[in-house]
C-alpha positions, 0 to 999 in steps of 0.5 A: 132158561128157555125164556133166557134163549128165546130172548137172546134170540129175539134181540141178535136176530133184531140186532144183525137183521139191518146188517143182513141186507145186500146192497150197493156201495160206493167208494172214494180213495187217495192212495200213495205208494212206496216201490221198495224192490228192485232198488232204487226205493221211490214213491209212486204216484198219488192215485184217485181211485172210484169203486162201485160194488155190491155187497152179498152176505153182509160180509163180501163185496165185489168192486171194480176200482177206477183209478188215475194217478196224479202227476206227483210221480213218475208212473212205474215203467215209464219215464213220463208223467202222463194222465193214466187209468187202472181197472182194479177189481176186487174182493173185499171180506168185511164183517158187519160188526167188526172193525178190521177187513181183507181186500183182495186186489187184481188190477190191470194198470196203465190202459191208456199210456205205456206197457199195459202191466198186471197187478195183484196183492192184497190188502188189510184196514180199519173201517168206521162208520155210522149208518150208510156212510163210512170211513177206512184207511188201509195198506196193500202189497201189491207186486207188479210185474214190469219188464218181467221183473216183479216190483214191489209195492207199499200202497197206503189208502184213505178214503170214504164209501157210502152204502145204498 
């Protein structure tokens, strides 16, 4: 029995050892969303968003999302398509083995053009990947306060990262 428990040991220690390690990350995603209150429902801007992070644990991670819209759509809170950027930072719970996550958003959004407005919300995905390189898609809520109404927001979200 206790051969049993030292090599079981032995192989979860050689099977999460590459998983322990904290590094770098980076990701690229295209995100499309859907302002669902106040009425009337529209689509929100296709957005491009970059995120360096690190990774601690195996399991959190911090990143900083850049993002700009595309001029799909009208940009929330204003009437015109104009090239806008969002600071989002987050944080995002992901277990090495498991499939599923948890991301955590607070993003600071129209810094270059319009009223500068808070968002936060959260979102869930599935993620895939061999080695250091990685697949996810995701959706998010994420209410923005705009004219001191709350509007809410259904954020969909492919993308790819790759860890260093």
């Amino acid at each position: 029995m206790r051969r049993w428990f030292q090599a079981a040991l032995v192989l979860s220690v050689l099977a999460f050892a590459p998983a322990a390690r904290a590094g770098f990350i980076v990701e690229a995603s295209l995100g499309k969303g859907v302002q669902t209150n106040p009425s009337p429902v529209k689509a929100t801007p296709t957005n491009i968003m970059i995120a360096p992070g690190v990774t601690f644990l195996s399991l959190l991670r911090l990143e900083l999302g850049l993002v700009t819209d595309l001029g799909d759509a009208k940009t929330l809170g204003t009437d015109e398509k104009k090239f806008n950027l969002q600071l989002r930072p987050m944080l995002v719970v992901a277990p090495p083995i498991f499939p599923l996550y948890g991301r955590a958003i607070f993003a600071v959004t129209n810094l270059l053009h319009g009223k500068t407005t808070i968002a936060y919300g959260a979102a869930a995905g599935f993620k895939l990947g061999v080695g250091p390189v990685g697949v996810f898609a995701e959706a998010g809520l994420l209410p923005r306060s705009i004219m001191s109404q709350i509007s809410w927001v259904i954020e969909g979200r492919l993308g790819v990262n790759l860890e260093f």
